[in-house]
N, C-alpha and C positions, 0 to 999 in steps of 0.2 A: 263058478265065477262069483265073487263079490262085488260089490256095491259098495259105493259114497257119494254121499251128497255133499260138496261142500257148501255151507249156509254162514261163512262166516264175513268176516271184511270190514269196515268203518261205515260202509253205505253212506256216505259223502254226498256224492248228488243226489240224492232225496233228503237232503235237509232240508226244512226242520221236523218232515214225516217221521225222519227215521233216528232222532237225537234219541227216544227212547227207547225202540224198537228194532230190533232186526229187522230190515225188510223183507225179507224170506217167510216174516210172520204177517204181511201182511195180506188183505185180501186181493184176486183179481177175480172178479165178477163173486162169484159164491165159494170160494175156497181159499184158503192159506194157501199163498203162493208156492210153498215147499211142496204141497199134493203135486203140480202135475211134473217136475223133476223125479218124485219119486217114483209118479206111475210110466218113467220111462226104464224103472228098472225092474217094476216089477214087470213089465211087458218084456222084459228080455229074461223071463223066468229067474230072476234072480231073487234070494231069498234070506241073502244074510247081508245087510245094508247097516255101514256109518253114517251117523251124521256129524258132523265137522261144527263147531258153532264156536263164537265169541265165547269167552266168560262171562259175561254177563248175561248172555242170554237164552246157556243149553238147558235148563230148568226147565224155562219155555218149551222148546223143542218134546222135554221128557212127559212136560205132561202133556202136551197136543198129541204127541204119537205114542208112546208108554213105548211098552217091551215089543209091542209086533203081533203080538202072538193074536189078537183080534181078526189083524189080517191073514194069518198063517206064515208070519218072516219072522224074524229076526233081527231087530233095531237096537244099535249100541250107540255108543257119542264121545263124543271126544273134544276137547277143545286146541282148537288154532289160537295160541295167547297173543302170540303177533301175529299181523297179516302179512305172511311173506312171500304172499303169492299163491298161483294155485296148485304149481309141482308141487310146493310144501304141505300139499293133501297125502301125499303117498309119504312123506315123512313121519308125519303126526300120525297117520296111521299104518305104518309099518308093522305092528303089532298085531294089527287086522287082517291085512293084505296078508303076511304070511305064506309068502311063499304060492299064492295061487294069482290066475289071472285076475282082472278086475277093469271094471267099468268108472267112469268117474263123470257125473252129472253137477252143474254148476246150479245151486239154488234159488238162481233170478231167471234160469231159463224156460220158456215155454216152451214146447212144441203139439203141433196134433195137425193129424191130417190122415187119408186112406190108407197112405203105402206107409206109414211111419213106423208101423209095429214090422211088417216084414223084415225092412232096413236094420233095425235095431234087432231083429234075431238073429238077421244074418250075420250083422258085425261081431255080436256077441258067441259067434260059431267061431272064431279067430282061431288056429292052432298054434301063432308065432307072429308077431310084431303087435304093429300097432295099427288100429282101423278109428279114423274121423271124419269129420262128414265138412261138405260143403255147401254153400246155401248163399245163392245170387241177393246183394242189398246195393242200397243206395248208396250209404258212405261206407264202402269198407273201410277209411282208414282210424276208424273205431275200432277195428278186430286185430286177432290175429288173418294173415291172407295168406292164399295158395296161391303159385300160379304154374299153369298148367302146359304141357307143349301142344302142337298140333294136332298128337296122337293122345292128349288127354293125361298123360304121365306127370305124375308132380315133378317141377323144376325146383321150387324153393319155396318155404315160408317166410314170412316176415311179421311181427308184432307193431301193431298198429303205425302201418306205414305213411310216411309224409306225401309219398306219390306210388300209392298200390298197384302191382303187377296185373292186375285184374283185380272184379268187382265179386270176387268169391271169398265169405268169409269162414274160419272155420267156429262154428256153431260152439257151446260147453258142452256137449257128448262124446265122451273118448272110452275108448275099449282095447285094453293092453295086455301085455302076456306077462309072463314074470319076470323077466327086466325091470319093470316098470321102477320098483324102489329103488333101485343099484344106481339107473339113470339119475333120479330124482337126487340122492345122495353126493354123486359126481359133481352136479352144477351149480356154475356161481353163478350170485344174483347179477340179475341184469342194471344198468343203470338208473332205472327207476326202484333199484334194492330190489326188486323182485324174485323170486324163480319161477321163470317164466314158462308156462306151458307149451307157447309155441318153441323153446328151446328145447324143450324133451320130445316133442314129435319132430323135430329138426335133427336131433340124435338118432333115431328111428328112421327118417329119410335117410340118413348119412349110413346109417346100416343097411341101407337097401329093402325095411321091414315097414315103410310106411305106407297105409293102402289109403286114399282118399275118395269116398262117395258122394257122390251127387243125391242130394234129396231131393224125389217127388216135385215137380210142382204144384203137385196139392196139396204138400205142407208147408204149414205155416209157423214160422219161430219168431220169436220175439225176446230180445234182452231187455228184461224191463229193468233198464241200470237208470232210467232216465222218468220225470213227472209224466212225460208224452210216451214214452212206451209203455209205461204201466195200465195207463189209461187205455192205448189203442188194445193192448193184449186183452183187456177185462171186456172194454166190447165186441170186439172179434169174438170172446170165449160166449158172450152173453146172446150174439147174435147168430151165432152156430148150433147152439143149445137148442133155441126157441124155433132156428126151421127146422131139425133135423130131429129133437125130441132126447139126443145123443149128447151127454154129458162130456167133456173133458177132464181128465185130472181124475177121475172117480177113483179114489185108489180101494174102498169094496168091492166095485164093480170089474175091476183089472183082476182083484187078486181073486174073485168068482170066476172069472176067465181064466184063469188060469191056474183052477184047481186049487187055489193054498187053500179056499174055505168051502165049506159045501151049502148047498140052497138053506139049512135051517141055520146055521150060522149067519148068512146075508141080511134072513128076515130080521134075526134077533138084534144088528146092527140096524136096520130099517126102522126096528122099535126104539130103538136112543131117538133117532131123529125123528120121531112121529109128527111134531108138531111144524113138520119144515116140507119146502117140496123138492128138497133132497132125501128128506126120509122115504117120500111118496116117490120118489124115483127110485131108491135103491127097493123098495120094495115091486115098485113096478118090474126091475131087473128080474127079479125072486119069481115072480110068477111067472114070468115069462120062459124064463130059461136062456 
């Protein structure tokens, strides 16, 4: 399976944070925001990841992450010149995709929590369709929504609804089979010009291939599309870290987990950061095992 990050977009509501910056480049608590999207892919064992960015801003991306090969993956890039949405990720990168399954993580998203990594392996076990998750908020009609029958079965989605079928939205973590580009290719933009994501899982429903998961309520997601969600995600991350000792986003410490690098490799990344107490954390990782 493959990976993308999409990290691109206008980032409009974070003006005038983001007149110069990608927001995806910027920090929540101790990390560039693009770390913990990424460390949801590599928790799903995957190891050959796009990343999607403005023109102006994938330079940025090349030198914050390089070629991967630090972590033991494989990081390519690509640029979204317009934003035409987030189906227009399996466009721009069609080249990528190539014919295999693939995961698609949106760059502003957070998540973390105990069951999160199961969930994300399981999706990522997909033989055919499409697997997205769900995740109870306050205002769904900010998302895309699901809404579900008696027996839990999805009945419909809808892209940010005026009067939502339920308060389940669907999160930026999706995991598709090889349809995925043929679908993406098929559809018109939606009335805000878009090509709209929830209309390619809504193709997927309408094939009967659409499977929708309930996350954990021990995890926690965050869109930080907005001043107030950047903020609450960076203390959330900041005040999880300090009782628990256990970092989020740590993409050394995921791709240690999960074998791409081995303990002298970790240290040797522990040594860039020596003077940080993430360096002292990635090394505390190292010894520990």
């Amino acid at each position: 399976m493959k990976g993308i990050v999409l990290a691109a977009g206008l980032n409009t509501r974070l003006y005038p944070v983001t007149v110069a910056v990608n927001k995806q480049l910027l920090p929540v608590y101790d990390k560039p925001m693009i770390y913990y999207p990424l460390s949801m892919l590599l928790m799903a064992g995957i190891r050959d990841i796009l990343v999607i960015a403005d023109p102006y801003n994938v330079s940025a991306f090349q030198r914050l992450l390089g070629s991967g090969e630090h972590l033991g993956v494989k990081f390519s890039y690509a640029v979204q010149w317009v934003p035409r949405g987030i189906a227009d990720a399996f466009i721009v990168g069609e080249w990528f995709v190539n014919g295999h399954k693939s995961a698609l993580v949106l760059g502003d998203n957070v998540f973390f929590g105990p069951s999160l990594e199961a969930a994300i392996k399981q999706a990522s076990a997909l033989e055919q369709g499409a697997v997205v998750f769900g995740y109870p908020v306050e205002d769904p009609r900010r998302f895309g929504v699901v809404e579900f029958d008696s027996q839990g079965r999805v009945l419909s989605l809808e892209e940010k609804p005026a009067q939502p079928k339920s308060n389940y939205a669907v999160p930026g973590l999706y995991f598709y089979d090889e349809q995925v580009v043929e679908i993406a290719k098929s559809m018109k933009p939606s009335g805000r010009g878009e090509l709209e994501i929830t209309d390619l899982n809504k193709e997927y429903l309408r094939k009967g291939q659409l499977r929708v998961e309930l996350l954990g309520s021990d995890v926690q997601w965050f869109d930080t599309g907005t001043h107030d969600s950047l903020l609450e995600a960076a203390n959330h991350i900041a005040q999880h870290q300090k009782e628990t000792g256990h970092y989020v986003g740590c993409l050394e410490e995921v791709a240690y987990r999960q074998g791409f690098i081995d303990r002298e490799q970790l240290e040797a990344l522990a040594h860039k950061y020596r003077n940080t107490a993430y360096g002292l954390y990635l090394q505390k990782v190292a010894e520990n095992g």
